[in-house]
Every structure is written in C-alpha cells, then in structure tokens.
C-alpha positions in Angstrom: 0.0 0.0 0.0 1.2 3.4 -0.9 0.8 6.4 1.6 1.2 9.6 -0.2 0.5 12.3 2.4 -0.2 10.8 6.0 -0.8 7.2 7.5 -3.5 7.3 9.7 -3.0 4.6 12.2 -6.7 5.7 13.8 -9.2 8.7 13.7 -6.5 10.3 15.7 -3.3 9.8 15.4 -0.9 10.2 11.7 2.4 10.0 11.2 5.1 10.7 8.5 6.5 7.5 9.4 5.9 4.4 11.8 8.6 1.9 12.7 7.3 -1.7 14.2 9.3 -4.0 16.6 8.7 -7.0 14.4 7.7 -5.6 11.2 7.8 -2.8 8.7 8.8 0.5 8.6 6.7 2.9 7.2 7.0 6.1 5.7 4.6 8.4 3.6 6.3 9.8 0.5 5.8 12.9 1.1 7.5 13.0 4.4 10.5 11.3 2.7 10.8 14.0 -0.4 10.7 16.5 2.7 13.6 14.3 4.3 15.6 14.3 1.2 15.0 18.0 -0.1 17.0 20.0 2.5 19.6 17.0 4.0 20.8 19.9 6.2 18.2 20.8 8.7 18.0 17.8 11.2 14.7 16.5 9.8 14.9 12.9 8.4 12.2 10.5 8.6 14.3 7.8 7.4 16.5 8.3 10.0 14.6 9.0 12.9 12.8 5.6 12.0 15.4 3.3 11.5 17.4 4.6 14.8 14.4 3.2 16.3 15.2 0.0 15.5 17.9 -0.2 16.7 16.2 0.8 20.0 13.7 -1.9 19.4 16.5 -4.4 19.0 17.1 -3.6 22.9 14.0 -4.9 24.5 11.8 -2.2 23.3 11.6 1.3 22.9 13.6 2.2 25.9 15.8 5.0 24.6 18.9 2.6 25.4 19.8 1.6 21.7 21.2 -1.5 21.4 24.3 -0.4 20.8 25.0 0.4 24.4 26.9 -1.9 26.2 24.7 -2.6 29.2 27.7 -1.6 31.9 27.4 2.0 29.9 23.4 2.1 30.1 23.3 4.0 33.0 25.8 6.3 31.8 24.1 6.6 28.7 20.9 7.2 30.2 22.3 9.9 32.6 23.0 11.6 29.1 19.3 11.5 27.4 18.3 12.7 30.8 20.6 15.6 30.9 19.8 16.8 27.0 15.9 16.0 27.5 16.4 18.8 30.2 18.5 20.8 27.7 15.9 20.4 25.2 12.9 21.7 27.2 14.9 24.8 28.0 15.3 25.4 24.2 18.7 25.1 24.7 19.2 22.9 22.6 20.1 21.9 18.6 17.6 19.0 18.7 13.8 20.1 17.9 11.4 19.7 20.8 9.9 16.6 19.9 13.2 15.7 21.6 12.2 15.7 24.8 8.9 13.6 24.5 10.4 10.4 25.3 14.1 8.8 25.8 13.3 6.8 22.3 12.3 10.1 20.6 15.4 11.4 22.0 18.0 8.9 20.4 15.8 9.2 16.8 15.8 12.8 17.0 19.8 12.6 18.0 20.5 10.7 15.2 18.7 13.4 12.8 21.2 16.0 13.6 23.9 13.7 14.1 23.6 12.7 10.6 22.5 16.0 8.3 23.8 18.4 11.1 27.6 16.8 12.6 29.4 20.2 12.7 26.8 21.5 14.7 25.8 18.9 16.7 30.1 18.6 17.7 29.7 21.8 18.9 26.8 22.0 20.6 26.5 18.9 21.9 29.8 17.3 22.4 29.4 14.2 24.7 26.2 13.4 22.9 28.1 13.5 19.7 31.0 11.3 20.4 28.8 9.0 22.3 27.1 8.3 18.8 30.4 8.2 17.1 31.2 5.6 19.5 27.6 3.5 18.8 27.9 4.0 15.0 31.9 3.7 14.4 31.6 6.8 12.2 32.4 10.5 11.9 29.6 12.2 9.6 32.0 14.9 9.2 34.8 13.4 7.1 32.9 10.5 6.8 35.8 7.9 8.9 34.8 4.8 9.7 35.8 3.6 13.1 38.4 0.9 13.6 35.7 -1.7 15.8 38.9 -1.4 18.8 39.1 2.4 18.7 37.1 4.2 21.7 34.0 2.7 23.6 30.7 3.9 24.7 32.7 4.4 28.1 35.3 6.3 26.2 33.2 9.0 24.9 31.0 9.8 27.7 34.4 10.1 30.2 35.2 12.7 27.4 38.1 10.9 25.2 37.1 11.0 21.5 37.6 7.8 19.3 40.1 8.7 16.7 39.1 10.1 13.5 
C-alpha cells in the first residue's frame, strides 16, 4: 500500500513515518521528499525511523539503543536525561519533539547527528561522540571507526575515538 500524504494509524493519530518491533517501517512519500530535499536541517524521517530499531533491538523502545553496552546504560541514560532537560529549555540543537520520550530522544539525536555533525560537535559534544562511538563513524569526514578504537565508556568520560 502506498501512503502519499499521511498514514492514519486511527481517527486520531498520523504520522510521517511508523517503525514496528517485528515488522515494517513505514513512511509516507511525502514526508521522505521532505527528508531528502534540504539534508541539512536535522529532519529525516528515514532516519529517525530506522534509529528506532535499533532501540527496538534492545527490548523495546527504551531510549537505550542496542548499541550500548549494558555496563554504559546507566551512563548513557544519565546523558538523554541531561539533554531532554537541555531540550525543554530550548537550549538545545535538537527540535522539541526531543524531549517527549528517551526513544524520541536517540531518533531525534541521530537526525542531527547525521545532516547536522558540525553542529551537533559543537553544541553537543558528549552526545556527539557517544554516537560516534555507537555507529563507528564520523559524519564529518565521513571515517569509519576501527571496531577497537574508543568505547561507549570512552566518549562519555570525554576521550574522542580517533578520526
């Protein structure tokens, strides 16, 4: 099936894009010409729904990807906690949708952390290098990550895997 504008899950809820535990991901195609048209400002349905999974691949849709190492969960989740707080003071690079929930807060994180790096280095440095650490990438230059080069652990205490 083909959603052009909007899915409409019921009378009233929609949604640019849904992503299931066990199943698809779905996205409207509008929302994705809007993802693709300006790669720059943070907004990226594709994205935002596949960093969900890999929250989903953790037990559910915790906000603790499943990239964490569980002996960095807690440190991870100190984090979210500390930039959810950020982003309801609108001081913040990530949108405000941000704050609704932990797992809104990793999919919005990896919006700006993909179409935004310079900014979100800047802005958000710990956040950033944690998810250099998760993805073994650099958006900026575009480095991938020897697997033995900085941990989860690592970038939170403040040492940046090599780039």
């Amino acid at each position: 099936e083909r959603f052009d504008e909007t899915y409409h899950e019921n009378i009233t809820a929609s949604y640019d894009g849904m992503a299931h535990q066990q199943g698809p991901i779905i996205f409207t195609v509008l929302a994705v010409q809007k993802s693709w048209d300006d790669p720059g400002d943070g907004n990226n349905v594709v994205l935002h729904e596949l960093a969900h999974l890999f929250d989903f691949d953790n037990e559910g849709a915790d906000g603790v990807p499943s990239l964490v190492d569980p002996v960095s969960a807690p440190d991870w989740q100190s984090l979210v906690r500390e930039e959810m707080r950020r982003v309801r003071r609108g001081r913040s690079l990530l949108r405000p949708y941000a704050a609704e929930a932990p797992s809104e807060f990793f999919a919005v994180a990896v919006e700006h952390f993909f179409e935004q790096p310079d900014a979100m280095a800047r802005q958000h440095d710990e956040l950033f290098r944690a998810l250099v650490s998760f993805f073994r990438l650099d958006p900026r230059s575009g480095t991938v990550l020897d697997p033995s080069e900085g941990s989860l652990a690592d970038a939170l205490e403040g040492e940046a895997p090599a780039t």
